[in-house]
Predicted model as a PDB file, atoms N, CA, C, CB and O in Angstrom, pLDDT in the B-factor column:
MODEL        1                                                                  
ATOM      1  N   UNK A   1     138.717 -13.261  67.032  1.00 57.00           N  
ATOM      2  CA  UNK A   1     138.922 -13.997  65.809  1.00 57.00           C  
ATOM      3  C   UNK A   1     137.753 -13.693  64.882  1.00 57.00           C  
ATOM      4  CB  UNK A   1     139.056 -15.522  66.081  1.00 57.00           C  
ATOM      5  O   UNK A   1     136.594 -13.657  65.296  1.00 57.00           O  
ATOM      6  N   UNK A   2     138.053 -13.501  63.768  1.00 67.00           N  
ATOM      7  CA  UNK A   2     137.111 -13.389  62.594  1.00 67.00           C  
ATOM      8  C   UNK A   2     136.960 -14.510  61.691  1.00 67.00           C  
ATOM      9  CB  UNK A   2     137.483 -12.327  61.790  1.00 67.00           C  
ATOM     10  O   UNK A   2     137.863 -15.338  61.577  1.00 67.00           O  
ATOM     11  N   UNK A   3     135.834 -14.593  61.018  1.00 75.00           N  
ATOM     12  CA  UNK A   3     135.234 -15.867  60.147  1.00 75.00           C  
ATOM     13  C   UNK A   3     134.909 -15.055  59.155  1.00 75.00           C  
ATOM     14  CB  UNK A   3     133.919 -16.847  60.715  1.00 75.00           C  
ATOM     15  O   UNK A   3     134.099 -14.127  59.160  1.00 75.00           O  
ATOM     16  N   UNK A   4     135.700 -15.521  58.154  1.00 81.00           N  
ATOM     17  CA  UNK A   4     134.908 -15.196  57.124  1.00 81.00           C  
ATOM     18  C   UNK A   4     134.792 -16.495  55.843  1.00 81.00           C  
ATOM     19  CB  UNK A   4     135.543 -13.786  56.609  1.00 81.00           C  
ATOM     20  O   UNK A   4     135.544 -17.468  55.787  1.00 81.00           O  
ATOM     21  N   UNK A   5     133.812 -16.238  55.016  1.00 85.00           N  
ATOM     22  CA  UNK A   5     133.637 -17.497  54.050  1.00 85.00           C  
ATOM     23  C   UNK A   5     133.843 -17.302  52.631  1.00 85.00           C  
ATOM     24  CB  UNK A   5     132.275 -18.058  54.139  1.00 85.00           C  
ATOM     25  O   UNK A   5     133.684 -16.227  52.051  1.00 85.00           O  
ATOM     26  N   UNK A   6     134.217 -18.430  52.082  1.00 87.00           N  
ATOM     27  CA  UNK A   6     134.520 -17.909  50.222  1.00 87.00           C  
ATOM     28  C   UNK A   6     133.250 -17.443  50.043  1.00 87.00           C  
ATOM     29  CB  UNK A   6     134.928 -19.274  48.794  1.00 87.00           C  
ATOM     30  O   UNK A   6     132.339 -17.414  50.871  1.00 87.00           O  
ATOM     31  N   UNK A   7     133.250 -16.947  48.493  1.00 92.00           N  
ATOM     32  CA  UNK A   7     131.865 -16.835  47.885  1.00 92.00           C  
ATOM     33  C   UNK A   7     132.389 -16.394  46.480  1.00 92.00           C  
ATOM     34  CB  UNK A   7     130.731 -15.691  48.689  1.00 92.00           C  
ATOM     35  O   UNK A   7     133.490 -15.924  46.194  1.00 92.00           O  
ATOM     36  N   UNK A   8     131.054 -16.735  45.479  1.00 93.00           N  
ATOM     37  CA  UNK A   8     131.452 -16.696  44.278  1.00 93.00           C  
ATOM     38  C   UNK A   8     130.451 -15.326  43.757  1.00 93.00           C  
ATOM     39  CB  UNK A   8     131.271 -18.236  43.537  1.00 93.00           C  
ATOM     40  O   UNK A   8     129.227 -15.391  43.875  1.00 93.00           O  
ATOM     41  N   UNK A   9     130.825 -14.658  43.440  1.00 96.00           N  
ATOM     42  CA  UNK A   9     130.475 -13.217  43.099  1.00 96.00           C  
ATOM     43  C   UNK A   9     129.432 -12.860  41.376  1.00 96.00           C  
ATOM     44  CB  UNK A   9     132.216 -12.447  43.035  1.00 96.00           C  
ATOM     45  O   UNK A   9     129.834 -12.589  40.244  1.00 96.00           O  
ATOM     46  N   UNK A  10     127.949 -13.046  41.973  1.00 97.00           N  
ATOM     47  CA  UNK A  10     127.301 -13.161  40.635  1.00 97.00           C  
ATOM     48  C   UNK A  10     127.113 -11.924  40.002  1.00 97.00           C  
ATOM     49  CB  UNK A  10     126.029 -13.801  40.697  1.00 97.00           C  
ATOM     50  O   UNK A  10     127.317 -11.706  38.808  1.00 97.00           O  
ATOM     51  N   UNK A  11     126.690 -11.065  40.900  1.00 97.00           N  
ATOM     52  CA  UNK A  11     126.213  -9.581  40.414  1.00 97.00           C  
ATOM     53  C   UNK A  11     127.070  -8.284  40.880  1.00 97.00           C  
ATOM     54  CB  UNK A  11     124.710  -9.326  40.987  1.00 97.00           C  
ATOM     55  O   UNK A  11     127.414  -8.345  42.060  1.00 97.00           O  
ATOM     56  N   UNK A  12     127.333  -7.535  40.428  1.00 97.00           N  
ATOM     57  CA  UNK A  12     128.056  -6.363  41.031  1.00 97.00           C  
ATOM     58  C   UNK A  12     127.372  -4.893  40.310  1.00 97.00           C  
ATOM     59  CB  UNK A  12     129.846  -6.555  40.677  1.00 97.00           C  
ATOM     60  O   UNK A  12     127.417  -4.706  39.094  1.00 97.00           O  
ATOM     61  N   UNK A  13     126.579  -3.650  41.535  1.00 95.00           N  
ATOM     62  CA  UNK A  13     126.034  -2.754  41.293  1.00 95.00           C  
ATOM     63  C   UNK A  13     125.921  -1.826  42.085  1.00 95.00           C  
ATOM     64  CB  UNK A  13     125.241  -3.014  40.963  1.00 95.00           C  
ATOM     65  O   UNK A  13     125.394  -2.042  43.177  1.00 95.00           O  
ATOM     66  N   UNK A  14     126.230  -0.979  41.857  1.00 94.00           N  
ATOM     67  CA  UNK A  14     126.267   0.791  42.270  1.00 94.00           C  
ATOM     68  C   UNK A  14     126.883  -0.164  44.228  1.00 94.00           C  
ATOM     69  CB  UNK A  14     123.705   2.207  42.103  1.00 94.00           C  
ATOM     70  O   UNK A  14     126.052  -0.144  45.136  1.00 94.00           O  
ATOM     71  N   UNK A  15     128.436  -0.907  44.509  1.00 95.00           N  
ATOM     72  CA  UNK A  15     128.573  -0.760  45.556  1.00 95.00           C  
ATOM     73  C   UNK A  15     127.745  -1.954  46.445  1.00 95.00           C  
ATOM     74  CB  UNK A  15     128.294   0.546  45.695  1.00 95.00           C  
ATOM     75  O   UNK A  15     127.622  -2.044  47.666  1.00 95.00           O  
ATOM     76  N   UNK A  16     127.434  -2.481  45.799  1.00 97.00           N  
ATOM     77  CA  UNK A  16     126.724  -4.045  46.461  1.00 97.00           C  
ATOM     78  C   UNK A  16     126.641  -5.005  45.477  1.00 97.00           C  
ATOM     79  CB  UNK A  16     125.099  -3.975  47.046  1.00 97.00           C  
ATOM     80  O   UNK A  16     126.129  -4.693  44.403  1.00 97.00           O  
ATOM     81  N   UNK A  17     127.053  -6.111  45.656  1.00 97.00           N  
ATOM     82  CA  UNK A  17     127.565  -7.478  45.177  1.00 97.00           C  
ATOM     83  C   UNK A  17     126.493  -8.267  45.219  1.00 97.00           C  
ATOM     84  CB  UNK A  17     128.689  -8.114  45.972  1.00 97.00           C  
ATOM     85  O   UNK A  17     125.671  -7.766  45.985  1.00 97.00           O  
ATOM     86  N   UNK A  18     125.932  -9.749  44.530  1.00 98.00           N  
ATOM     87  CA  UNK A  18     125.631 -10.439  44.918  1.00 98.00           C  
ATOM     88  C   UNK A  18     126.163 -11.088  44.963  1.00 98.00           C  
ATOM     89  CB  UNK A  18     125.045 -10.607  44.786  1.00 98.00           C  
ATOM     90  O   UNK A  18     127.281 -10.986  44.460  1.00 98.00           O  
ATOM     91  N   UNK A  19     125.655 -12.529  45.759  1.00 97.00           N  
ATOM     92  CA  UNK A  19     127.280 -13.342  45.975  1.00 97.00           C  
ATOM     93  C   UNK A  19     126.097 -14.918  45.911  1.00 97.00           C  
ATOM     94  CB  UNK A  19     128.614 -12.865  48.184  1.00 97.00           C  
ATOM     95  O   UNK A  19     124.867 -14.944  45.878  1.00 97.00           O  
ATOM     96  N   UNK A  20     126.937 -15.878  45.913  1.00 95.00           N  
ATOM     97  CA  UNK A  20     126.657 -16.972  45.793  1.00 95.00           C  
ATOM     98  C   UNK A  20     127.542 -18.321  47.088  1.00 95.00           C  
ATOM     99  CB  UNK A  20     126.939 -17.013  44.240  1.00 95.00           C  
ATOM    100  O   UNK A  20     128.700 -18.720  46.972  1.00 95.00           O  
ATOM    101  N   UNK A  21     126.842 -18.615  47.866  1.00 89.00           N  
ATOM    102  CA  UNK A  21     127.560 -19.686  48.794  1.00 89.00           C  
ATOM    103  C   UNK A  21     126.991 -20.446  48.826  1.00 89.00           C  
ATOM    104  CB  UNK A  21     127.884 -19.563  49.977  1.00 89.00           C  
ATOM    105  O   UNK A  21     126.099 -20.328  49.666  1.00 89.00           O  
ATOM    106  N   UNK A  22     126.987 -21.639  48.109  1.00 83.00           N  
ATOM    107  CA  UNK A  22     126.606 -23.343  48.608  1.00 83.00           C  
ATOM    108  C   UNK A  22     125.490 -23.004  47.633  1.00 83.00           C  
ATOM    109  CB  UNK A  22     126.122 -23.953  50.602  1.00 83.00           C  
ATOM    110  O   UNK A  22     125.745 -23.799  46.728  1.00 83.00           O  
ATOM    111  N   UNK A  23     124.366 -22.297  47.224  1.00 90.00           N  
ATOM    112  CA  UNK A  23     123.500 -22.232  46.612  1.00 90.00           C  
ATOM    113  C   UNK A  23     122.735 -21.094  47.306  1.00 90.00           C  
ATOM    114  CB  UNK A  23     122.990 -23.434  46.435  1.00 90.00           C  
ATOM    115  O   UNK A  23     121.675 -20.767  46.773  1.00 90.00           O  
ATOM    116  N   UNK A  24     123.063 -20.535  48.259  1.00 93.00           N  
ATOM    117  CA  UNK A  24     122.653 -19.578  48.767  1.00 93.00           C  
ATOM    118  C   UNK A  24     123.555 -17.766  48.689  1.00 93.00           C  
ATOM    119  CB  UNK A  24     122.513 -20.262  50.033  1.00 93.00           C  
ATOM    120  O   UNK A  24     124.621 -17.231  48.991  1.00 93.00           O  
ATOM    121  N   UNK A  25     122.121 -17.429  48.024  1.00 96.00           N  
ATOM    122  CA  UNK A  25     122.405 -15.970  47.391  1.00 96.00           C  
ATOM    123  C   UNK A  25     121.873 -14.919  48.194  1.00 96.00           C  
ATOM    124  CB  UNK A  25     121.782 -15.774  45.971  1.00 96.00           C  
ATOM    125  O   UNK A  25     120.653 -14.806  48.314  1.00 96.00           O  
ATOM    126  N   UNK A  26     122.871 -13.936  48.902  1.00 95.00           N  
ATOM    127  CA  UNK A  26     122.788 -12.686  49.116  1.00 95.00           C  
ATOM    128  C   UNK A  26     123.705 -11.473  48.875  1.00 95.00           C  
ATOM    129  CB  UNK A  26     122.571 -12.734  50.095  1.00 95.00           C  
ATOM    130  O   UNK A  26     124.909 -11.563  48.636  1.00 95.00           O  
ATOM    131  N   UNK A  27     123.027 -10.366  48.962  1.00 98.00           N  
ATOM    132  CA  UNK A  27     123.258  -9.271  49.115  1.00 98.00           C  
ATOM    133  C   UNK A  27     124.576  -8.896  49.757  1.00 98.00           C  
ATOM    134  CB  UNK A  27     122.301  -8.884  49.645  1.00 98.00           C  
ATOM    135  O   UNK A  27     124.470  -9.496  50.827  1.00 98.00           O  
ATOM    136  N   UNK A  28     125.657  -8.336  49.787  1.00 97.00           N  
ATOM    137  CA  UNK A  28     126.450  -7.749  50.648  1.00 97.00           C  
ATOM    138  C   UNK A  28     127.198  -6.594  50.023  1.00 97.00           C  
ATOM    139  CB  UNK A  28     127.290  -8.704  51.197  1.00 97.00           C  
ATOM    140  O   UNK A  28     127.152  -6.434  48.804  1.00 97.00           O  
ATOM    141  N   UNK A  29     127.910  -5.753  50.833  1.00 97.00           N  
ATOM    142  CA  UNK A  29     128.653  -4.383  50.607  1.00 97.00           C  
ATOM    143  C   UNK A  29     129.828  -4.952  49.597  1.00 97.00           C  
ATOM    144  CB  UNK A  29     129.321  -3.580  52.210  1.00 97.00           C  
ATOM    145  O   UNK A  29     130.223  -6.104  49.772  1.00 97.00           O  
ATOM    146  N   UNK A  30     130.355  -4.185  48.595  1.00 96.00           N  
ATOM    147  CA  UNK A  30     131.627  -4.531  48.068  1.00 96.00           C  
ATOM    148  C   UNK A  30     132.002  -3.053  47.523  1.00 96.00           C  
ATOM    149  CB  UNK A  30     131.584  -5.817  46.893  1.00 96.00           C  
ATOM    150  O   UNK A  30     132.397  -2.669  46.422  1.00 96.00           O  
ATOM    151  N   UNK A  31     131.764  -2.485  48.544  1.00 96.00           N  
ATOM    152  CA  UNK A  31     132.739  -1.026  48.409  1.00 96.00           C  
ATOM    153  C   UNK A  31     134.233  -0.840  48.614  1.00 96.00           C  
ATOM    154  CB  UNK A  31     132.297  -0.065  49.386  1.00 96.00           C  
ATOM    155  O   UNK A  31     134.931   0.026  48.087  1.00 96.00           O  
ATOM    156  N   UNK A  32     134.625  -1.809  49.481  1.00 96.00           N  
ATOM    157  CA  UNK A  32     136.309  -1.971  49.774  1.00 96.00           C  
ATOM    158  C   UNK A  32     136.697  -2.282  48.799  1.00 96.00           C  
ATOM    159  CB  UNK A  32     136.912  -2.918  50.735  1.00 96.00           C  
ATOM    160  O   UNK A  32     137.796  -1.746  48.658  1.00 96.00           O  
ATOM    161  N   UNK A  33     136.305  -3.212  47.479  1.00 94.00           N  
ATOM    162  CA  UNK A  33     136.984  -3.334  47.041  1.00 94.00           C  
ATOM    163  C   UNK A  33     137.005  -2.743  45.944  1.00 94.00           C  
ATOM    164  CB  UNK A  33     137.129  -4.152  47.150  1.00 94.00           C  
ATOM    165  O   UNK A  33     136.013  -2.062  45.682  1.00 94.00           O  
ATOM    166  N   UNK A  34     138.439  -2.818  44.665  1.00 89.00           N  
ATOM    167  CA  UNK A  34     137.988  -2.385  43.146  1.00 89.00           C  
ATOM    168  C   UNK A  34     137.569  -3.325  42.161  1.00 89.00           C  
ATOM    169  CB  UNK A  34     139.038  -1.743  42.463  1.00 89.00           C  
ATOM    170  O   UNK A  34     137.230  -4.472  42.451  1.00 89.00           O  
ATOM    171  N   UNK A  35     137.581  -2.931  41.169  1.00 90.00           N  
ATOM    172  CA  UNK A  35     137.280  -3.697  39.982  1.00 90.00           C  
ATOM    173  C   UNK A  35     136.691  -5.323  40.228  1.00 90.00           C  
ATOM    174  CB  UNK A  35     138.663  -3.703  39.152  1.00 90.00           C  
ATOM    175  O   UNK A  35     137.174  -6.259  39.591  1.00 90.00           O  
ATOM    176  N   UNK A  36     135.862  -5.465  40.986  1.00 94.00           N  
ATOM    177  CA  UNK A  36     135.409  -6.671  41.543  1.00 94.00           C  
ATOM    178  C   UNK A  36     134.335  -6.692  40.205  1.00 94.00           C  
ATOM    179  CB  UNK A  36     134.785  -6.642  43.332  1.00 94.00           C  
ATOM    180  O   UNK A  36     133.668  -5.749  39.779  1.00 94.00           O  
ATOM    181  N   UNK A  37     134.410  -8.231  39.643  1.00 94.00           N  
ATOM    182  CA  UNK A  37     133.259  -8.524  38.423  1.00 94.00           C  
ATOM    183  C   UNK A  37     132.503 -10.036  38.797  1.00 94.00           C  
ATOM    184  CB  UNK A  37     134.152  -8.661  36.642  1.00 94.00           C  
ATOM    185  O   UNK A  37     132.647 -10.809  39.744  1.00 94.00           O  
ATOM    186  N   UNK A  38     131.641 -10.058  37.591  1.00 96.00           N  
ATOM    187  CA  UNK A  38     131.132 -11.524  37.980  1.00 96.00           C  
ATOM    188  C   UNK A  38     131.556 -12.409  38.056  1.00 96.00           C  
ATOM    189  CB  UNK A  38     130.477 -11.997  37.535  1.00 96.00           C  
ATOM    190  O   UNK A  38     132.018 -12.522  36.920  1.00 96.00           O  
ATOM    191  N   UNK A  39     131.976 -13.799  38.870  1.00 93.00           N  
ATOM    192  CA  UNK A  39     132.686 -15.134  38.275  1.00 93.00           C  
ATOM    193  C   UNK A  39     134.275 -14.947  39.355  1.00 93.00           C  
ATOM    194  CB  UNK A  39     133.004 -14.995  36.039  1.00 93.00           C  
ATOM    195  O   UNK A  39     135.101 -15.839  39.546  1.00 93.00           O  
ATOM    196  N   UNK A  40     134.314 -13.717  39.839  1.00 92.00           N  
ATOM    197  CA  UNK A  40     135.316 -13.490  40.979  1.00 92.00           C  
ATOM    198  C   UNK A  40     134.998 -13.868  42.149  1.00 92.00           C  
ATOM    199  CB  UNK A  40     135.651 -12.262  41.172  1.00 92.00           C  
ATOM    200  O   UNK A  40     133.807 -13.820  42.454  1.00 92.00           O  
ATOM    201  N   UNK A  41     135.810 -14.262  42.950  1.00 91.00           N  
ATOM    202  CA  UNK A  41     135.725 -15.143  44.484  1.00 91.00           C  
ATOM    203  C   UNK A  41     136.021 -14.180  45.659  1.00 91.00           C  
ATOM    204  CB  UNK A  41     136.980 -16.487  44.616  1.00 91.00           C  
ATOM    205  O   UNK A  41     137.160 -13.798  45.925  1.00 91.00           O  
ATOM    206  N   UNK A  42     135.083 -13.872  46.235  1.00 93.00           N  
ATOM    207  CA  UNK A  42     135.760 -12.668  47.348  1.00 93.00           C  
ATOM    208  C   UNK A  42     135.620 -13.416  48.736  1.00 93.00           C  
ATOM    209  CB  UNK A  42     134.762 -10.942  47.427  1.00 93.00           C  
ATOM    210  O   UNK A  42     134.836 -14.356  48.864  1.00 93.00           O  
ATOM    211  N   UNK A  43     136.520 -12.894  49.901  1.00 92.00           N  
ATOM    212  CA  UNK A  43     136.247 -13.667  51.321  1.00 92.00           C  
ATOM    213  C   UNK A  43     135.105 -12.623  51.779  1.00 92.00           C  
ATOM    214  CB  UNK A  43     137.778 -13.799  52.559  1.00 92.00           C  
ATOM    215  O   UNK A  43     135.130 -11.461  51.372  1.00 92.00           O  
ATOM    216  N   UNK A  44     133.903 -13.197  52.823  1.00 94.00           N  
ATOM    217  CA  UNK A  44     133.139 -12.334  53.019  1.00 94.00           C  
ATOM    218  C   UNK A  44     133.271 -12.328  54.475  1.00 94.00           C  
ATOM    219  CB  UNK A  44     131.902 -12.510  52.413  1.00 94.00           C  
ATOM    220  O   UNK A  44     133.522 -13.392  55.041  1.00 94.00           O  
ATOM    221  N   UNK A  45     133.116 -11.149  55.207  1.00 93.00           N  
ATOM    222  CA  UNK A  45     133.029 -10.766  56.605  1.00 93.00           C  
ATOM    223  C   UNK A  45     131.850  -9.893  57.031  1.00 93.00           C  
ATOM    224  CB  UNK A  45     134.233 -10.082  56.949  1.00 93.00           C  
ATOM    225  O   UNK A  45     131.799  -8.801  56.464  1.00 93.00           O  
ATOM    226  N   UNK A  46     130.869 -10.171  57.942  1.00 93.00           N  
ATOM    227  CA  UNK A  46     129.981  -9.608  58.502  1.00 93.00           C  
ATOM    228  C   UNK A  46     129.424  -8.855  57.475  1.00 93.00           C  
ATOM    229  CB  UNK A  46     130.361  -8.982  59.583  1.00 93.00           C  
ATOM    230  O   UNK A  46     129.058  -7.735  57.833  1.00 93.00           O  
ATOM    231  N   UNK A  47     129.189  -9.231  55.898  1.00 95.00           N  
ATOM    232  CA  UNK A  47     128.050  -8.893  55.451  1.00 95.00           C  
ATOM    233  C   UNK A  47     129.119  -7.710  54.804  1.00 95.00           C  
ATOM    234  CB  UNK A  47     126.644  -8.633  56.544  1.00 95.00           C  
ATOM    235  O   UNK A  47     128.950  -6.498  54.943  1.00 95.00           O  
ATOM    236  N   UNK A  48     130.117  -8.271  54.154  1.00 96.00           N  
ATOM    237  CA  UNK A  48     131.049  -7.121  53.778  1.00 96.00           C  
ATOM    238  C   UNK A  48     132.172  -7.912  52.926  1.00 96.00           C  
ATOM    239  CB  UNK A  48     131.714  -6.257  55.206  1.00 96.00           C  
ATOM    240  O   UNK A  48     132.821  -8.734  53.574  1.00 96.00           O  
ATOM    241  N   UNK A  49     132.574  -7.726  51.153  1.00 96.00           N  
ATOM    242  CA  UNK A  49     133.450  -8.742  50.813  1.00 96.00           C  
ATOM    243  C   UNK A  49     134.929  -7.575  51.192  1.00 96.00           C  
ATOM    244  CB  UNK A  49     133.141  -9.464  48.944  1.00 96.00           C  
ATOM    245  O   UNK A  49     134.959  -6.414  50.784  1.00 96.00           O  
ATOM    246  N   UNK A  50     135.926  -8.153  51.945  1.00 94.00           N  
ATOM    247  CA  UNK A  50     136.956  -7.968  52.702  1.00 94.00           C  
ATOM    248  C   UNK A  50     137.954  -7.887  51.652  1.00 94.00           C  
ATOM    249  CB  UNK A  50     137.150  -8.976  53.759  1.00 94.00           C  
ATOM    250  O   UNK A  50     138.784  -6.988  51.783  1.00 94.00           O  
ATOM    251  N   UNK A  51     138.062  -8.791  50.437  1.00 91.00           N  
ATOM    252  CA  UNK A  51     138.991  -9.376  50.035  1.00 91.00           C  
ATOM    253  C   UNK A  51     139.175 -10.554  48.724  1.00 91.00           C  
ATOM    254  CB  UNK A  51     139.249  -9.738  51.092  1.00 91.00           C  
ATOM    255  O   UNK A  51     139.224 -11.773  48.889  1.00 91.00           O  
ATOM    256  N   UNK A  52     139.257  -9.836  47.417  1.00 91.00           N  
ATOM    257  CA  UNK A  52     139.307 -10.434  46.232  1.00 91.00           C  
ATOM    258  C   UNK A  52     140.084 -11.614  46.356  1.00 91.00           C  
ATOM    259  CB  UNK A  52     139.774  -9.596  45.255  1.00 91.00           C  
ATOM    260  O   UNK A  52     141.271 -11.401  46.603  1.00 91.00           O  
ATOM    261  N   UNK A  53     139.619 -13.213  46.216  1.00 85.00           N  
ATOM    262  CA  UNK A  53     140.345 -14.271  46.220  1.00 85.00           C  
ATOM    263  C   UNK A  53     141.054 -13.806  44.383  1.00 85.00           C  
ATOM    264  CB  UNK A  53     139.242 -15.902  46.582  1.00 85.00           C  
ATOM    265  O   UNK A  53     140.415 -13.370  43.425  1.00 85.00           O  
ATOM    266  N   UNK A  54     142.518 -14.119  44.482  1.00 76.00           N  
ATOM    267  CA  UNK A  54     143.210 -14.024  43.578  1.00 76.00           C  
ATOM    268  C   UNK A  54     143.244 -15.483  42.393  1.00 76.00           C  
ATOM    269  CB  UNK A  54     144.420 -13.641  44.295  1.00 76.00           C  
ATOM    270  O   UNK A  54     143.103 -16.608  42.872  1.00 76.00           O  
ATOM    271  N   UNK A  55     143.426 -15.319  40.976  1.00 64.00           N  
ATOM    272  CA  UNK A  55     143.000 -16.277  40.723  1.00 64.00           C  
ATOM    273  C   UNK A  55     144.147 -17.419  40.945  1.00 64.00           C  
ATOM    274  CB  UNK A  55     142.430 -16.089  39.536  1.00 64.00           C  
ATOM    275  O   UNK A  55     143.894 -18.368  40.203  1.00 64.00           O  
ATOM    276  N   UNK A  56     145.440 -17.662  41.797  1.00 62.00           N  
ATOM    277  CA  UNK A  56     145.773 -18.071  42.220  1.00 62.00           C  
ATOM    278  C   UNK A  56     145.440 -19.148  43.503  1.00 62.00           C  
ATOM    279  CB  UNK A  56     146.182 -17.391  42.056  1.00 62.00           C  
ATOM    280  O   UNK A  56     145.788 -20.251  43.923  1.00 62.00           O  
ATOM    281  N   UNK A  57     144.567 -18.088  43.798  1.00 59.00           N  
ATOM    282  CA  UNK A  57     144.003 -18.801  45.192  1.00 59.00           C  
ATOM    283  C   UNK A  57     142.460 -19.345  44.887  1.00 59.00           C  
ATOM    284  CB  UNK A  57     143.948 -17.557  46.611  1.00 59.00           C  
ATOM    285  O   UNK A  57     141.731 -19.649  45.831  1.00 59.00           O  
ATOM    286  N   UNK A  58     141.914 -19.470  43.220  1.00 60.00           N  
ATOM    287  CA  UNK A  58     140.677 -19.622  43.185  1.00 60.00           C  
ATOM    288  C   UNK A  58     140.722 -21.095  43.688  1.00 60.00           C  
ATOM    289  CB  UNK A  58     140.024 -19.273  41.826  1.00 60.00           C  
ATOM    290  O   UNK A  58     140.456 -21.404  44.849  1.00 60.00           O  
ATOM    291  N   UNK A  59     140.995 -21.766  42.949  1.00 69.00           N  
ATOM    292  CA  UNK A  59     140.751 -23.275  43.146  1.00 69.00           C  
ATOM    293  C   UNK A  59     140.902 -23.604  44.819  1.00 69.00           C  
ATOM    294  CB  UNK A  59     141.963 -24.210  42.174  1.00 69.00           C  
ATOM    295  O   UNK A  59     140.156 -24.446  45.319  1.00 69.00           O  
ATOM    296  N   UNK A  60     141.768 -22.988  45.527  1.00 68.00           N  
ATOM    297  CA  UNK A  60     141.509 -23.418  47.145  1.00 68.00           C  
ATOM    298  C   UNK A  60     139.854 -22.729  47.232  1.00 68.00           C  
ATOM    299  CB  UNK A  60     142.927 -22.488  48.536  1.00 68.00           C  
ATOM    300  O   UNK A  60     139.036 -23.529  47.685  1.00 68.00           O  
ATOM    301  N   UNK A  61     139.474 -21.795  46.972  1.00 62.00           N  
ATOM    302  CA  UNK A  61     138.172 -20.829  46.705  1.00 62.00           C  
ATOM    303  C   UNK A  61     137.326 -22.469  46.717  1.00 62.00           C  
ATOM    304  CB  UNK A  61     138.139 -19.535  44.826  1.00 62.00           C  
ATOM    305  O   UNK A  61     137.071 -23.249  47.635  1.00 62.00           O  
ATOM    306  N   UNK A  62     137.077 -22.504  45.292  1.00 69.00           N  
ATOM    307  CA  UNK A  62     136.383 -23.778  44.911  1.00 69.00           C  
ATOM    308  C   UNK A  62     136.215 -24.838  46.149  1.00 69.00           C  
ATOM    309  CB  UNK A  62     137.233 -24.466  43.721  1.00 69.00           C  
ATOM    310  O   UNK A  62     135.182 -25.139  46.747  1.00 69.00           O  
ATOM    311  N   UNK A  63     137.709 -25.367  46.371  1.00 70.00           N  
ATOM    312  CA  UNK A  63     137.725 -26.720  47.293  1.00 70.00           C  
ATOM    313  C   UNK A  63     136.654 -25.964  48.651  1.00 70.00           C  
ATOM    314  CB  UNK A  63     139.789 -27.309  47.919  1.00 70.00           C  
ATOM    315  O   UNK A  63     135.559 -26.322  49.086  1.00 70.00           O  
ATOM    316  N   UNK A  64     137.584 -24.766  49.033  1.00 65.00           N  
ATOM    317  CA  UNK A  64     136.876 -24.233  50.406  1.00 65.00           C  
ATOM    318  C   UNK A  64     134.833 -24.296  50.179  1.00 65.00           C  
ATOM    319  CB  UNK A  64     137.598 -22.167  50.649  1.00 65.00           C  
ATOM    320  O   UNK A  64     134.446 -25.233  50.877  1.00 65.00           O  
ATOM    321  N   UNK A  65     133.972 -23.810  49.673  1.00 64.00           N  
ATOM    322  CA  UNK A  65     132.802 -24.366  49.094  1.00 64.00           C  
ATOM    323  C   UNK A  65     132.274 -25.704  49.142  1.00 64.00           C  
ATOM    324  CB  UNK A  65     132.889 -24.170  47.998  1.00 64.00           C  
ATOM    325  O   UNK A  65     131.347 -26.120  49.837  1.00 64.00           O  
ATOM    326  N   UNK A  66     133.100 -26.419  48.179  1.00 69.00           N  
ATOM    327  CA  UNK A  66     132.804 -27.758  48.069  1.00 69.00           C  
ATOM    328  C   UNK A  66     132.775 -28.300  49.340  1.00 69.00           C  
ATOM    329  CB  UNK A  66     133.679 -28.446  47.248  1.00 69.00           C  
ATOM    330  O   UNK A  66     131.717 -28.817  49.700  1.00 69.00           O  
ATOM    331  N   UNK A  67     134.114 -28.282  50.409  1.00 66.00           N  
ATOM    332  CA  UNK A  67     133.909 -28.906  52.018  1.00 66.00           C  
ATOM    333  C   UNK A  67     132.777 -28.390  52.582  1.00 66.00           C  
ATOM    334  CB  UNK A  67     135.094 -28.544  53.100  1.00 66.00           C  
ATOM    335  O   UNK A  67     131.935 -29.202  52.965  1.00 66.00           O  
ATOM    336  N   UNK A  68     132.511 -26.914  52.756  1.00 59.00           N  
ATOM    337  CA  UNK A  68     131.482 -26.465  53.277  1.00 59.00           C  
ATOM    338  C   UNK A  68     130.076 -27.270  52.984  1.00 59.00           C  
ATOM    339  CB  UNK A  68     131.490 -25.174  52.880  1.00 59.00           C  
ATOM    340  O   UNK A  68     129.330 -27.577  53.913  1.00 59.00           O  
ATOM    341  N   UNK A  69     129.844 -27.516  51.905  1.00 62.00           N  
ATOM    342  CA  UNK A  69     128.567 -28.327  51.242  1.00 62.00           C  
ATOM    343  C   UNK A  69     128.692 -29.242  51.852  1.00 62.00           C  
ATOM    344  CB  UNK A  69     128.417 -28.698  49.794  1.00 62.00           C  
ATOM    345  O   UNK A  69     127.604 -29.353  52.417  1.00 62.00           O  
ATOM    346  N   UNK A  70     129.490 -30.280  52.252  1.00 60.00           N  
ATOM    347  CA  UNK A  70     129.583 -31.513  52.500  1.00 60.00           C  
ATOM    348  C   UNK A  70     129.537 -32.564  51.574  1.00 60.00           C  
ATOM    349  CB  UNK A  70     128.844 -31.688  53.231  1.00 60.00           C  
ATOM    350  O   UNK A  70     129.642 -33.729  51.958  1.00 60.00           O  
TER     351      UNK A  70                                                      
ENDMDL                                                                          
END                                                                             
């Protein structure tokens, strides 16, 4: 089974993302995907965004975050 977590996508450059979770900002790969920009929600896996949350699916994005915080 795999885990992966929302995240809100601040920076995007030459193939690495920054990302934003709970208030905590890192680094990860976003070569899988395309046209990934700032203010976009990607699922992240082992240090790798897997998967552009659609803006359909942002607001579950949002809620998913918010529970995490507590």
């Amino acid at each position: 089974m795999c885990v992966g977590l929302s995240a809100k996508v601040i920076r995007v450059k030459d193939g690495r993302a920054l990302i934003d979770v709970s208030g905590a900002k890192r680094e990860i790969s976003a070569e899988l995907l395309e046209e990934l920009e700032p203010g976009d929600y990607v699922m992240v896996h082992a240090g790798t965004a897997i998967a552009k949350i659609t803006s359909d699916d942002e607001k579950e994005g949002e809620d998913l975050i918010r529970l995490l915080e507590g």
